[in-house]
C-alpha positions as CSV (number, residue, x, y, z in Angstrom):
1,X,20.9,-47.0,-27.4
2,X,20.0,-48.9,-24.2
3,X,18.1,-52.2,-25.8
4,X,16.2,-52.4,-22.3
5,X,14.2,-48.8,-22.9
6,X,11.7,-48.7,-25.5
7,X,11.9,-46.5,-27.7
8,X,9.1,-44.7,-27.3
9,X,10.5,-43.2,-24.3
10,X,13.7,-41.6,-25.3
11,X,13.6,-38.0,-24.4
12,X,10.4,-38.3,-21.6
13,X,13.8,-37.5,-19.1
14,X,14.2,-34.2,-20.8
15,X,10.7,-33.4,-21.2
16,X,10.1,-34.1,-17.1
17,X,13.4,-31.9,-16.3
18,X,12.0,-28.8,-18.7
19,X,8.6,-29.1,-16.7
20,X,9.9,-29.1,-13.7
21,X,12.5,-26.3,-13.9
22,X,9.8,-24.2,-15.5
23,X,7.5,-24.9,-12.5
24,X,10.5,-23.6,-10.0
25,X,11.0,-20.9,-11.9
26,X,7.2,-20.2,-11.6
27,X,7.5,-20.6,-7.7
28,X,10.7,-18.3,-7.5
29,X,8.5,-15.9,-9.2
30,X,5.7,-16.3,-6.8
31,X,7.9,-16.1,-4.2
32,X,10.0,-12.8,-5.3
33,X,7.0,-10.8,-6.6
34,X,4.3,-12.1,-3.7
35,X,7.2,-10.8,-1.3
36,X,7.0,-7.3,-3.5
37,X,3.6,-7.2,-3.7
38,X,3.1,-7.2,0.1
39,X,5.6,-4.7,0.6
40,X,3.7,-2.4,-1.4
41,X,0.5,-3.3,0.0
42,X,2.1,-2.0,3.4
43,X,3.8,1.2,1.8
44,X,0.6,2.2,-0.2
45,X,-1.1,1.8,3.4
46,X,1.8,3.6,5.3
47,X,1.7,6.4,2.8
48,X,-1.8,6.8,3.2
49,X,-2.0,6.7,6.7
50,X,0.8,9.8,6.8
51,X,-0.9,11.5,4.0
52,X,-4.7,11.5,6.0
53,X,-2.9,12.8,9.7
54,X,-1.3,15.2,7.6
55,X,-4.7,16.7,6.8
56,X,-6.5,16.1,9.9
57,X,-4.1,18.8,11.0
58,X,-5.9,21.3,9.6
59,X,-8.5,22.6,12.0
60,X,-11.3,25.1,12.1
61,X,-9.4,28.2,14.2
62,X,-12.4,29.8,14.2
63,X,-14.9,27.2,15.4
64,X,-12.3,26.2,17.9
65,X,-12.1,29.6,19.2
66,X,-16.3,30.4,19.0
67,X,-17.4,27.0,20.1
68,X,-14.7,25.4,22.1
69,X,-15.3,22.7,19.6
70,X,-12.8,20.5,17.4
71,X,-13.3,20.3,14.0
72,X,-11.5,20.1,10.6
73,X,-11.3,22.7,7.6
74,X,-12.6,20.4,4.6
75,X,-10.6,22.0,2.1
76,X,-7.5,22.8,4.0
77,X,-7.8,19.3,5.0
78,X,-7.6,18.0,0.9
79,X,-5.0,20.7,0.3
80,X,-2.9,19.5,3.0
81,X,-3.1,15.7,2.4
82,X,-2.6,16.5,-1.5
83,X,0.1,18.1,-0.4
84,X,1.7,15.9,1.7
85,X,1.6,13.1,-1.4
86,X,3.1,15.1,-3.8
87,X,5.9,16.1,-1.4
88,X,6.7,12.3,-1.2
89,X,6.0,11.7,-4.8
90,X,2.7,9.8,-4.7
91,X,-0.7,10.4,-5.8
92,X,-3.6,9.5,-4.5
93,X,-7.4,10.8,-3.5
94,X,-8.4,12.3,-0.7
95,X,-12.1,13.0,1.1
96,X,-12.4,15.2,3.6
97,X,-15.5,16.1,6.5
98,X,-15.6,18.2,9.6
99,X,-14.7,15.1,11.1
100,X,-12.0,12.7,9.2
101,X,-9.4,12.4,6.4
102,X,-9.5,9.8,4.5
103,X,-7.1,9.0,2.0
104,X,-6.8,5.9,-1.2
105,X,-3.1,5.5,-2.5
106,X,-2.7,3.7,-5.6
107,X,1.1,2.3,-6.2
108,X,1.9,0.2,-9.7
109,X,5.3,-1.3,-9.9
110,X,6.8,-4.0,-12.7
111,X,7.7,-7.6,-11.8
112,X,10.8,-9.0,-11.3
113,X,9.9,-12.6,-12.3
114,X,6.8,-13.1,-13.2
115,X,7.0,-10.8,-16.2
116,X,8.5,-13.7,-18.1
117,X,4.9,-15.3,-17.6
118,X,2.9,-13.3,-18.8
119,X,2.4,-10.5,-15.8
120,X,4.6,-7.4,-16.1
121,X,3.2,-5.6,-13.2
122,X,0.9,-5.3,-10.8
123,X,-1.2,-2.4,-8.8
124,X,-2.0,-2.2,-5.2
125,X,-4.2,0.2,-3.3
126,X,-3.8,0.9,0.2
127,X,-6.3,3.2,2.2
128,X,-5.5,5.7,5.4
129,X,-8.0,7.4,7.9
130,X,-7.6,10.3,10.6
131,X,-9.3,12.0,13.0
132,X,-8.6,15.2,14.4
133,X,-8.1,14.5,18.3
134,X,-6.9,16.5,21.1
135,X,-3.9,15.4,23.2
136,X,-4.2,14.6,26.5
137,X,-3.6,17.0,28.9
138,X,-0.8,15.6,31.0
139,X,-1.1,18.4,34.1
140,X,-4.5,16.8,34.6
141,X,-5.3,13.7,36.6
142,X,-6.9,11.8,34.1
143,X,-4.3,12.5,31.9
144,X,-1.3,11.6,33.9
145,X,0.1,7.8,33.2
């Protein structure tokens, strides 16, 4: 015993080393998972994205031929975006107009870290939108670069 401590303060080292590690630990965590959860974030969005130009493919043949005008099939549109998730292995729900796709992907992954505090997974949504566009035509003027 070291007669210049009081006693009252044996073991305030150990308690101060426990806090500390367990707040590292906490910031590891934070730093692991926050790095997951962005990922996802941008893969939910990604898939999304892919999933609503994948339906914005399907146009109306017959009002493209009848009125020279571009629009989409609705429900070819849906199919073809459903489609497209369940290739890839998502789910997700899709809205569809003559006009735009638009499409709201849901991942939900575990933690890595922060499971030992208390949160075992998390959920992130990302959202995609398309249009259906003609190309440019590149034999005309306006369309050359």
């Amino acid at each position: 015993m070291n007669p210049t401590r009081p006693a009252r303060e044996r073991g305030a080292v150990t308690v101060f080393v426990t806090i500390i590690t367990v707040a590292l630990i906490a910031v590891g965590g934070l730093v692991a998972d926050g790095g997951r959860i962005l990922a996802t974030r941008r893969e939910a969005a990604n898939v999304a994205e892919s999933a609503a130009r994948a339906g914005a493919q399907a146009i109306d043949l017959h009002a493209l031929r009848t009125t020279r005008e571009l629009v989409l099939d609705p429900t070819a549109a849906i199919a073809d975006a459903d489609a497209y998730l369940s290739a890839t292995g998502y789910s997700g729900t899709v809205t569809a107009d003559t006009t735009r796709v638009h499409v709201t992907v849901t991942i939900r992954r575990p933690t890595v870290m922060l499971s030992a505090f208390g949160l075992g997974s998390y959920s992130v949504t990302g959202d995609g939108d398309a249009i259906a566009a003609h190309a440019p035509d590149i034999n005309s003027p306006a369309g050359r670069p």
